[in-house]
C-alpha positions in Angstrom: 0.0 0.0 0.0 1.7 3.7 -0.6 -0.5 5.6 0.7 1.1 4.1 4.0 5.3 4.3 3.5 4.8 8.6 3.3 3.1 8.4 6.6 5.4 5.8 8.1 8.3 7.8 7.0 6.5 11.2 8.6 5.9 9.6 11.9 9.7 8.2 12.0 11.0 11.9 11.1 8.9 12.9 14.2 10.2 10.6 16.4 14.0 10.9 15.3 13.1 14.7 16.0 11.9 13.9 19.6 14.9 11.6 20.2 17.5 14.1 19.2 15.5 16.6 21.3 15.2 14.3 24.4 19.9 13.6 23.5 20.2 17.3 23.4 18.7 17.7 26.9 20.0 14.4 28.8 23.3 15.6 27.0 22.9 19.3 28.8 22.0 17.8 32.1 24.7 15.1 32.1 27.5 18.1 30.9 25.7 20.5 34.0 26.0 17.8 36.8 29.4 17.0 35.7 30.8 20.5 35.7 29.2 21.2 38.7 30.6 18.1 40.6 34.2 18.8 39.2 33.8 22.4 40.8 33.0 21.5 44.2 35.4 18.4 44.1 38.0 21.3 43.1 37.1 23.3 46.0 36.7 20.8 48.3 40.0 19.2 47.3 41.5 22.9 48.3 39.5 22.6 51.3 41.3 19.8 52.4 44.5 20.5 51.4 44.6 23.9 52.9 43.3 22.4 56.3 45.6 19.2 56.2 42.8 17.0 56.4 43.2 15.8 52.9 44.4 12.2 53.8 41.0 11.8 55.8 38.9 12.5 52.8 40.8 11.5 49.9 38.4 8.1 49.6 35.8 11.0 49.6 37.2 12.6 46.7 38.1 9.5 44.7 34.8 8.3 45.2 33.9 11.9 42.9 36.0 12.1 40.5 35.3 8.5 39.3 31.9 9.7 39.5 32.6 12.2 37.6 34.5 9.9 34.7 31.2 7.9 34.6 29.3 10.6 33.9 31.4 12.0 31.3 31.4 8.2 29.7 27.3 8.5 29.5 27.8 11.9 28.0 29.8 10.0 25.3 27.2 7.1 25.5 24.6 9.7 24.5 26.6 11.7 22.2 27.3 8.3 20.5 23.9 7.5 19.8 23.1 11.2 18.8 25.3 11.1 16.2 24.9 7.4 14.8 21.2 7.2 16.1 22.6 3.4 16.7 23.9 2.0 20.2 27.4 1.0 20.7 28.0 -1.1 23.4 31.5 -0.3 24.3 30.6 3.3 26.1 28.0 1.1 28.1 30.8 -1.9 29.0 33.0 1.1 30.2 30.5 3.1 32.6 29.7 -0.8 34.5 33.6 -1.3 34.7 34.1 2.3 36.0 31.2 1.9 38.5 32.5 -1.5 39.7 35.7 -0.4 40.2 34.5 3.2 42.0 32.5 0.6 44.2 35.8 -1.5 44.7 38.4 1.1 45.9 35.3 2.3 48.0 35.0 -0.7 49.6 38.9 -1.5 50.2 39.4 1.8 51.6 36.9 1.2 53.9 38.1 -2.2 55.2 39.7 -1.0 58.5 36.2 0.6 59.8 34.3 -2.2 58.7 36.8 -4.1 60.8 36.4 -2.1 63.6 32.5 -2.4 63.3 32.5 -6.5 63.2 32.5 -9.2 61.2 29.2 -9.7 60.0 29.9 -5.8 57.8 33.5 -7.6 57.2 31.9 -10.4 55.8 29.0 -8.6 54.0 32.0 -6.3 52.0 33.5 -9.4 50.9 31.2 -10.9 49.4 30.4 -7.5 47.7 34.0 -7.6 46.2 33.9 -11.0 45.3 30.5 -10.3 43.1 32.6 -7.1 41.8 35.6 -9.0 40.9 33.7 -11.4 38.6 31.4 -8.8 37.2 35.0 -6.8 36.4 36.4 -9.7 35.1 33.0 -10.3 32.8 32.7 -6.9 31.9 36.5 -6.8 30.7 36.1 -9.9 28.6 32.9 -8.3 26.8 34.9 -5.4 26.4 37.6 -7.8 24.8 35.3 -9.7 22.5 33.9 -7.0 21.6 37.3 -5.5 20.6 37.9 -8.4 18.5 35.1 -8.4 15.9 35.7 -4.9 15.1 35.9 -0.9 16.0 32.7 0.7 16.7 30.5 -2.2 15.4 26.9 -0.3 16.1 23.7 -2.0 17.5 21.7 -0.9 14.7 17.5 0.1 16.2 14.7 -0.8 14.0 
């Protein structure tokens, strides 16, 4: 039937539009909390250094700036799919392996309160890095396997 591929093709327009409208703003957002999180983690890291209390909160401020690197890896993820209006999975592998390794120095440089606090918490946090280790490990082999079949191989949407 053609009287149905022009409307088809208007309605997909329309939605493209809207998509590149809603990337444009999650884009903005993600670019806002970012800068805004590097500022304060600037001041705060003066802050600390001023007052000689930066070795008490530099977990604190680790903890930020890999924050931070996440969210400038879903900016890419989203500027990625702006672009190629097709996911790539590689920008999505990454922001997992950053957030499981932001969750794993965490954790470790925590491990003498926890100690302090018992062993059940002790116990608990273990198991926590034992489920982050293998979901690292995974994540790196995707990442590898993913490496292999090509560069910036694109999930193509219908």
């Amino acid at each position: 039937m053609p009287s149905r591929e022009p409307a088809r093709e208007w309605v997909a327009r329309i939605f493209t539009r809207i998509e590149d409208v809603v990337y444009v703003g999650l884009g903005a957002l993600l670019a806002g909390t970012a800068i805004v999180l590097l500022a304060v983690g600037a001041y705060d890291f003066v802050s600390y250094l001023v007052a000689g209390a930066l070795p008490v909160h530099v977990v604190e401020l680790l903890d930020r700036i890999l924050l931070i690197l996440m969210i400038v890896e879903i900016l890419y993820t989203v500027q990625v799919s702006f672009r190629e209006h097709a996911l790539v999975p590689e920008p999505f592998l990454t922001v997992g392996l950053i957030a499981a390794v932001r969750r794993i120095l965490v954790t470790t440089a925590e491990f003498a309160r926890m100690i302090e606090q018992g062993g059940e918490l002790f116990r608990n946090a273990m198991i926590e890095l034992s489920v982050l280790t293998v979901m690292v490990l995974a994540l790196v082999a995707c990442l590898l396997m993913l490496r292999r079949r090509g560069p910036g191989v694109p999930a193509e949407r219908s």
